[in-house]
matplotlib code that plots the C-alpha trace (Angstrom):
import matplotlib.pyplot as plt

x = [-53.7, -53.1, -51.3, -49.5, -47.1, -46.8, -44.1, -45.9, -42.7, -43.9, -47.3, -46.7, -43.2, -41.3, -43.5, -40.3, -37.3, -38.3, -36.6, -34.1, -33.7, -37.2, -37.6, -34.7, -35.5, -38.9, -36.9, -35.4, -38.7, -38.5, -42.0, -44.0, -44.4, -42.8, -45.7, -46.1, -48.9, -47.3, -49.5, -52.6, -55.7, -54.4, -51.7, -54.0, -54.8, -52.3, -49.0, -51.8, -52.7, -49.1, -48.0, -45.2, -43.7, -44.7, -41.4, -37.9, -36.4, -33.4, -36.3, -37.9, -34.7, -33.9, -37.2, -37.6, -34.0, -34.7, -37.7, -36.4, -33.1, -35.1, -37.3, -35.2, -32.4, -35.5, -37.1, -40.4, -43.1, -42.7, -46.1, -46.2, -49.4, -50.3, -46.7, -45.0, -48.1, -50.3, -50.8, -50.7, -49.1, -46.4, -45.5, -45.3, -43.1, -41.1, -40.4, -40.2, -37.1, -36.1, -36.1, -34.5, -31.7, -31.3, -31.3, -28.3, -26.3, -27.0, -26.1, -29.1, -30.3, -32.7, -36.7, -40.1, -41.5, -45.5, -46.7, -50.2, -51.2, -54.0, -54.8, -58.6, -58.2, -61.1, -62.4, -63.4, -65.2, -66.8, -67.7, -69.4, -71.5, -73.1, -73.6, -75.8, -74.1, -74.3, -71.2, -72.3, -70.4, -69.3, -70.7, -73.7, -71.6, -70.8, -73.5, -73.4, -70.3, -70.8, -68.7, -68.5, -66.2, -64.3, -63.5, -62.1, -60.2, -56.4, -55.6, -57.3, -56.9, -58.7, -58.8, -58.3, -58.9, -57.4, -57.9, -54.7, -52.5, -53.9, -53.6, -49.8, -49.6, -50.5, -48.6, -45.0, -44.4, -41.8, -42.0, -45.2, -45.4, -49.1, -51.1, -53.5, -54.7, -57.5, -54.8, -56.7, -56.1, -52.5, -51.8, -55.6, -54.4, -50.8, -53.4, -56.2, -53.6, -52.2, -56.1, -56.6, -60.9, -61.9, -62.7, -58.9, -57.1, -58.9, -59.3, -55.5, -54.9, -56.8, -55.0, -51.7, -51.7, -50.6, -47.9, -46.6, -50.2, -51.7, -49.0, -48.3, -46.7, -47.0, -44.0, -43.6, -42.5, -41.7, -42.7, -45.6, -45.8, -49.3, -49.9, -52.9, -55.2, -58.2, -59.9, -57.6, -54.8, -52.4, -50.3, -46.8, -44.7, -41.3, -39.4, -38.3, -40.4, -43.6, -46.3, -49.6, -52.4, -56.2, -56.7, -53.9, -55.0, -59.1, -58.2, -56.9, -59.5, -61.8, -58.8, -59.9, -63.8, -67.0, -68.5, -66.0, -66.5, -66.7, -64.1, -65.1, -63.4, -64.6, -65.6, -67.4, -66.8, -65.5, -67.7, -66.0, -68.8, -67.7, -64.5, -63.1, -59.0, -56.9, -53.3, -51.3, -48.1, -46.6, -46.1, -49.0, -52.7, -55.0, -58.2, -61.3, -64.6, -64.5, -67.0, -66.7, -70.1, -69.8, -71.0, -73.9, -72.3, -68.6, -67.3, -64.1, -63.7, -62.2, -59.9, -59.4, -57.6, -58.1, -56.1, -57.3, -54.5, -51.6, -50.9, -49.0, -49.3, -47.9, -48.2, -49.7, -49.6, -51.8, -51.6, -53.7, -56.9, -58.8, -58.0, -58.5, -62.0, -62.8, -60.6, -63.5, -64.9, -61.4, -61.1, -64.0, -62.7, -59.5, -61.9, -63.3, -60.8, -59.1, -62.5, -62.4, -59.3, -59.7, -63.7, -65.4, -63.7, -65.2, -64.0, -60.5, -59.2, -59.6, -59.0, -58.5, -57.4, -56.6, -56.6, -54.5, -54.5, -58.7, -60.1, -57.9, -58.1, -61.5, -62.8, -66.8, -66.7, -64.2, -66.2, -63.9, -64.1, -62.1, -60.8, -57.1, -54.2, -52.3, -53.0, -51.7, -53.3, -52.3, -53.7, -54.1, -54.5, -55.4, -55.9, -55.9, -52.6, -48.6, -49.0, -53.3, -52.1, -49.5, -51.1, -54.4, -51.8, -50.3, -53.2, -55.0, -51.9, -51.7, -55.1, -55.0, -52.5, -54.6, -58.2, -60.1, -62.4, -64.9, -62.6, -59.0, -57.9, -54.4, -51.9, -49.2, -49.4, -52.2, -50.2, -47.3, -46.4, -44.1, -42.7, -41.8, -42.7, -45.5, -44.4, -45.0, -46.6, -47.1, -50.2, -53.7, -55.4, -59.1, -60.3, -62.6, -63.6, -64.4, -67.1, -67.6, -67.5, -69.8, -67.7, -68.1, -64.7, -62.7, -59.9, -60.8, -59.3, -55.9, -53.6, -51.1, -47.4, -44.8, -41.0, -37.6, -35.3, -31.5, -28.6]
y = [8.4, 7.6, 10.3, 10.5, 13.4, 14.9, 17.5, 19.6, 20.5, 22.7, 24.1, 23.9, 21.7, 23.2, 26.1, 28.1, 26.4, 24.7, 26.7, 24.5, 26.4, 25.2, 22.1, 20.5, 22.0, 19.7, 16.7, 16.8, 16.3, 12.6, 12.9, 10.2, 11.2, 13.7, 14.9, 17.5, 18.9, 20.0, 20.7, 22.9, 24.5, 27.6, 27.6, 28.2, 25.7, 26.2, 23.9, 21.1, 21.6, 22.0, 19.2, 20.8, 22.1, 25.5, 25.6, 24.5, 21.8, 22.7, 24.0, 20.3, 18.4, 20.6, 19.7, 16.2, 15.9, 17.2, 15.1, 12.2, 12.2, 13.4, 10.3, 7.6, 8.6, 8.3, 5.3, 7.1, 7.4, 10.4, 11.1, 13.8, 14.6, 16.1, 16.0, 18.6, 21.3, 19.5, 15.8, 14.4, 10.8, 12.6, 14.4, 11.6, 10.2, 13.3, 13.1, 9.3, 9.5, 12.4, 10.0, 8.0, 10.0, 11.8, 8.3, 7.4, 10.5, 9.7, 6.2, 5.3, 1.9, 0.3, 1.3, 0.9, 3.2, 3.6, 5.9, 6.6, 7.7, 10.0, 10.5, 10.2, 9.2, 10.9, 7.9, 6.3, 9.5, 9.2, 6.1, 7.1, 9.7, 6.8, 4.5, 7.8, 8.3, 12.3, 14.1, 17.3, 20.9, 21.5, 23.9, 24.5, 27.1, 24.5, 22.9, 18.7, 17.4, 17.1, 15.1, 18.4, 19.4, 16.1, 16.9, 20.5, 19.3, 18.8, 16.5, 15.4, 14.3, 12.9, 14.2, 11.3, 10.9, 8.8, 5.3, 5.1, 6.0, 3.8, 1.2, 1.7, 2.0, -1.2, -2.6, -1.4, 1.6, 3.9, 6.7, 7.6, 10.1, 10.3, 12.2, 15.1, 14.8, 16.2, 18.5, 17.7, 14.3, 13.5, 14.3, 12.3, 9.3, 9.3, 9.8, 7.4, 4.5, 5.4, 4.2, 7.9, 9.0, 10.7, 13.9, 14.7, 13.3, 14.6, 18.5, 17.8, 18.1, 20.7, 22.6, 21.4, 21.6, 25.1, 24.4, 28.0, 29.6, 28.4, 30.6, 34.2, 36.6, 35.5, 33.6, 31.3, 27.4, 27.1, 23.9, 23.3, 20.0, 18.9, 16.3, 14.4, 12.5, 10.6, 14.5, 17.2, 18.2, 20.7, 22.8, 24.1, 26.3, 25.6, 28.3, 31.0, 33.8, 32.2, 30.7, 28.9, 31.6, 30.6, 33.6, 32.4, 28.5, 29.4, 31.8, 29.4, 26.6, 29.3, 29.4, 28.8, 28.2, 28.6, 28.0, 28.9, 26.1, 23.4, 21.4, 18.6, 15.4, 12.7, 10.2, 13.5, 16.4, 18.2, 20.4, 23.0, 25.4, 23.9, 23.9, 25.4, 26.9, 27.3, 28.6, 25.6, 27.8, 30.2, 28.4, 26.1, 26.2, 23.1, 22.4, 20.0, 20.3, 19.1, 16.7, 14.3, 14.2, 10.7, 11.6, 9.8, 9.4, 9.4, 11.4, 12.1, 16.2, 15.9, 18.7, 19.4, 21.6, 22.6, 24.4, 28.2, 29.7, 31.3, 34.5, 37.8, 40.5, 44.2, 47.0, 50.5, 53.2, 56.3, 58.9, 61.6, 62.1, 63.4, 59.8, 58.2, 59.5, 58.2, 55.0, 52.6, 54.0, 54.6, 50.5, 50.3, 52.7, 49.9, 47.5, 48.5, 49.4, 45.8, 44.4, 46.5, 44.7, 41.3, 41.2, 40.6, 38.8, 35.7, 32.4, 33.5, 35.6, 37.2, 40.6, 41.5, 44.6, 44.7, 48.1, 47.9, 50.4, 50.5, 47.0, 44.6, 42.2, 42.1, 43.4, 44.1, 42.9, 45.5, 47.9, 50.7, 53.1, 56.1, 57.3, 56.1, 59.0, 56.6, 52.9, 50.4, 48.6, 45.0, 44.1, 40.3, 38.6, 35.1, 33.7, 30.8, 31.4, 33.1, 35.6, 36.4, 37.2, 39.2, 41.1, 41.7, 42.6, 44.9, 47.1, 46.8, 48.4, 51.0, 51.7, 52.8, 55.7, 56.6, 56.6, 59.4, 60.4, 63.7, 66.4, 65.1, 67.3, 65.9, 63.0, 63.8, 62.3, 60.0, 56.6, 55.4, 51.8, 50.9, 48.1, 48.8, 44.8, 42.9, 40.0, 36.3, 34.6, 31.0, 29.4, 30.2, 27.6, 27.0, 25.0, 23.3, 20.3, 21.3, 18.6, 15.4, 12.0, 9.6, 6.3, 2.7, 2.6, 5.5, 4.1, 2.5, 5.2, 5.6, 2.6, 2.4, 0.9, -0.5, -0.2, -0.6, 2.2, 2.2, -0.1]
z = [-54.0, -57.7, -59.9, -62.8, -63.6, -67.4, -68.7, -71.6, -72.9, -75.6, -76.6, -80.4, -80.8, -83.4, -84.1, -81.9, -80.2, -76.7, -73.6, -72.5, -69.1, -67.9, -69.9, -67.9, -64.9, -65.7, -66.5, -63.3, -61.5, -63.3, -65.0, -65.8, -69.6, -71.9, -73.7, -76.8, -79.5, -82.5, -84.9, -85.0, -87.9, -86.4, -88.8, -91.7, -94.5, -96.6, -94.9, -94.9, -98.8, -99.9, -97.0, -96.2, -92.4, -91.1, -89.2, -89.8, -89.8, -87.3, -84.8, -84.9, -84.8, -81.4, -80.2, -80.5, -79.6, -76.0, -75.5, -76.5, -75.0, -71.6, -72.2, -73.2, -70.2, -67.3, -69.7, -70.0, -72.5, -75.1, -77.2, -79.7, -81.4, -84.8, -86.5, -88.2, -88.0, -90.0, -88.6, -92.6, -93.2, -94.7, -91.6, -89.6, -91.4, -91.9, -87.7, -87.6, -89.9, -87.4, -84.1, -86.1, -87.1, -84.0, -82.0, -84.6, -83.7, -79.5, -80.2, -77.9, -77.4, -79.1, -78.2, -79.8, -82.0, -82.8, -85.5, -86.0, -89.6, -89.5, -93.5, -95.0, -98.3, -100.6, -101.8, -98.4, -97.9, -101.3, -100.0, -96.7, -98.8, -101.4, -98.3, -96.9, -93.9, -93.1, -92.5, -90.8, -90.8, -87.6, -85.5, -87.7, -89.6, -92.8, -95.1, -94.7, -96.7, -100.8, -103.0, -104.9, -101.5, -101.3, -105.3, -104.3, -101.7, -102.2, -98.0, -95.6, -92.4, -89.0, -85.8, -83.4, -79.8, -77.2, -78.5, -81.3, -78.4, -75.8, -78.2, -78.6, -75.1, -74.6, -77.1, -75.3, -77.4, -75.6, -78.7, -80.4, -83.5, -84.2, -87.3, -86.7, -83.2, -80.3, -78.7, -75.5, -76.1, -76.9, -73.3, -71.7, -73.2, -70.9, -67.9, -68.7, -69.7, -66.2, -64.4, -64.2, -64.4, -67.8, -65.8, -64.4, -67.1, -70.5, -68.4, -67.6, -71.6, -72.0, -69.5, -70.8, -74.7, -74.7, -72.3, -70.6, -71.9, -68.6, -66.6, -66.1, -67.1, -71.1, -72.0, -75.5, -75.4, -71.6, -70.1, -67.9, -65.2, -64.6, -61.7, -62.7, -59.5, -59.1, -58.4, -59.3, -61.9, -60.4, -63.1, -62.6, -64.4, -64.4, -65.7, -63.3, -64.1, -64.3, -62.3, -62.4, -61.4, -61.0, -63.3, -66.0, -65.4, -65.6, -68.2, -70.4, -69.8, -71.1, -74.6, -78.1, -77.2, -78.6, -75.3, -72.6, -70.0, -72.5, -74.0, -77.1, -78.1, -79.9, -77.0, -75.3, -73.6, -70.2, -68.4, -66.4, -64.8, -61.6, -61.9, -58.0, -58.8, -56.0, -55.6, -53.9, -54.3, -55.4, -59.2, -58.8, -59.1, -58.2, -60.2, -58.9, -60.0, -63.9, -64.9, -67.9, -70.5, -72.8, -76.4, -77.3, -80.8, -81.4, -84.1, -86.1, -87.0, -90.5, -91.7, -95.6, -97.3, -101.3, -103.5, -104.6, -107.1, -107.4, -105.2, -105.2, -102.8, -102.5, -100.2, -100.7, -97.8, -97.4, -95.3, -97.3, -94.5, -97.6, -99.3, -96.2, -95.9, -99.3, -99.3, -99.6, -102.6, -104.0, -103.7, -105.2, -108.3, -108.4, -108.8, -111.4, -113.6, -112.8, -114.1, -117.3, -118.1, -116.8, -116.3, -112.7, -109.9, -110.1, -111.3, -112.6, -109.8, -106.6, -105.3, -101.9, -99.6, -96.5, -94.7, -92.0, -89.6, -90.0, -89.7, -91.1, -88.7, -87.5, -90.5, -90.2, -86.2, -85.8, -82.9, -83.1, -85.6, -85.1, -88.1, -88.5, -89.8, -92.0, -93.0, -94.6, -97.6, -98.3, -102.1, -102.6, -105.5, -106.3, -109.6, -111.6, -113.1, -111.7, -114.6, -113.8, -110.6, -110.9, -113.2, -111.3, -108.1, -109.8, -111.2, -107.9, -106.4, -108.9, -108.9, -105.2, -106.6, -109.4, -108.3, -108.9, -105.3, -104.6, -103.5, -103.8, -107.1, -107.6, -107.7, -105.6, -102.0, -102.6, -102.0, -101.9, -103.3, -100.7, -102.9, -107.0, -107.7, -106.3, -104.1, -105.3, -102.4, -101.5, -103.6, -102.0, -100.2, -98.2, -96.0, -97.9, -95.1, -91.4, -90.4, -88.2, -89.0, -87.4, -86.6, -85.0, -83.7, -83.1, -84.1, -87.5, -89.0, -87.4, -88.2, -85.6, -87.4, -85.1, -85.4, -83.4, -83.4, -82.6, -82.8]

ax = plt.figure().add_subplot(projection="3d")
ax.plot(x, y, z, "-o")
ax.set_aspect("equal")
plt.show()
């Protein structure tokens, strides 16, 4: 039977160092591809608005350096997807110059190199919009696209399928560094260029991208071997404490999902309602069932990123249960006196708190309400200039201290400002473009570049 074997060597490369322990104990099996996501929307909008890496650069040198040495010593394929976090053209580059020097330093022999840029320039969209060709928010939850949300929008990128890679694939490239990609895909492509059936090989990246998130117990960048046939995908886990479970293997199919047993890419989807998981051994779990659903229409999800302002951010704590009781209208009194000075949060700044310890993280979905005994209060501000912000920061902070409740008769014990200055913060971005392209040809947007690298 045909199969193809693929080392997910990390399930966010760079975003931590790889383990070296388990990725070489992967290498040793002689895989058929060295394989790696590194980018994701998890990250937040703001490393694709800036452009800029989410993780060092020492972490990504180390990461690259293990696939590709790994790679180019068995004379295997290596495909990463969504470079440097945020998949822009810039990032690509930014890890092609990094193959480049590390295959300097290794003195390795010469190989070919594919990049795939994955940047939407705002005019093409522009473009798309006069030609009346509707750009819908994904999911239902976003209004169709506007120009007035192309013009707010500082990058963009495309989220591309298998096609770029097959491409290269065909054309001999040994390394590919690709833009913003379908995490699912970067590893379906290795398995459908292999003669592999959509089914196997686009579930096998969905089971994969994550790398060690499909094994138990929990355990960050360890590498993951997934054995790819014409009617099942087995995963492995490979470092020493972990294995492959039906429960951690189904539980993570079910990962990151609107709909638990679906997975969407833009030539379709996988359905995995039938999807049968069986322990093989005691690391591995085997998968049949998936089915593969074409997509009637193929489209490209579009990411975009605008800038919001300037930022600063300080910390109150409270432990006063009589403040507590009244923090949300004592938030409210902050409010206010910030808008006395500065007039209503509107157009020139934001004000936000976040009460940790109460419901900062799920905020109104939040289902348990117990009343906390001390919380934490982050105060946010974003404006439209450094000193705006740091000024509306600071008297939000303050205002916490000061504001004036029913029963609480003094100052004293209120809240603490656990920092004297308020911290300057990254600039504030949103993501301004979440919605789907309809395309001809998936892979009219991702120009795939060909080099030689090495002596």
């Amino acid at each position: 039977m045909k199969s193809v074997l693929l080392h997910s060597s990390n399930g966010h490369l760079g975003y931590a160092p790889t383990k070296e322990e388990s990725f070489w104990a992967g290498a040793e099996r002689k895989p058929d591809f060295y394989i790696s996501d590194s980018g994701s929307a998890d990250i937040g909008p703001r490393y694709l608005g800036q452009d800029v890496p989410a993780s060092p650069r020492k972490w990504q040198k180390h990461d690259l350096r293990l696939m590709l040495l790994a790679a180019r010593r068995q004379n295997v394929p290596m495909i990463i997807g969504s470079a440097s976090d945020r998949g822009s053209n810039q990032a690509v580059d930014y890890y092609v110059e990094l193959i480049h020097e590390i295959a300097r330093e290794e003195s390795l022999a010469p190989f070919r190199l594919a990049y795939i840029y994955s940047g939407i320039d705002k005019s093409l969209l522009q473009a798309k919009l006069r030609a009346g060709i509707r750009v819908a928010g994904l999911g239902g939850v976003r209004n169709d696209l506007t120009p007035a949300d192309i013009d707010a929008t500082t990058n963009i990128v495309g989220v591309m399928g298998v096609d770029p890679y097959l491409e290269a694939l065909d054309h001999g490239a040994e390394v590919i560094i690709a833009g913003r990609s379908s995490d699912t895909c970067v590893f379906a492509a290795a398995a459908l260029w292999k003669g592999l059936p959509a089914a196997t090989s686009y579930y096998a990246g969905k089971a994969l991208e994550c790398s060690s998130f499909c094994a138990e117990p929990y355990g960050a960048k360890e590498t993951i071997l997934g054995t790819v046939t014409e009617n099942s995908v087995t995963l492995e886990a490979m470092a020493d404490f972990q294995r492959c479970t039906p429960a951690s293997v189904a539980g993570h199919a079910m990962y990151e999902r609107a709909n638990p047993f679906e997975e969407v890419f833009p030539r379709g989807k996988i359905d995995m309602r039938e999807c049968v998981y069986t322990r093989v051994s005691e690391k591995a779990t085997e998968v049949r069932g998936m089915k593969f659903v074409p997509a009637g229409t193929i489209t490209i999800k579009l990411e975009g990123s605008g800038l919001v302002g300037a930022r600063r951010a300080t910390l109150v704590g409270i432990r006063d249960p009589l403040v507590i009781a009244q923090l949300d209208a004592g938030i409210e009194w902050a409010r206010g006196e910030v808008a006395k000075e500065y007039g209503p949060a509107d157009g020139e700044y934001q004000l936000y708190y976040h009460v940790f310890g109460r419901n900062a993280v799920m905020q109104d979905h939040e289902p348990n309400r117990t009343p906390p005994h001390e919380v934490g209060v982050l105060v946010e501000a974003v404006a439209n200039t450094e000193q705006l912000a740091h000024e509306v920061g600071l008297m939000g902070a303050r205002g916490l201290f000061y504001a004036r409740t029913k029963e609480v008769k003094g100052t004293a014990g209120a809240a603490t400002i656990q920092f004297a200055e308020v911290m300057r913060c990254e600039p504030a971005y949103t993501w301004t473009i979440n919605h789907l392209l309809p395309v001809e040809d998936p892979k009219e947007l991702f120009p795939v570049t060909y080099t030689t690298v090495g002596k």
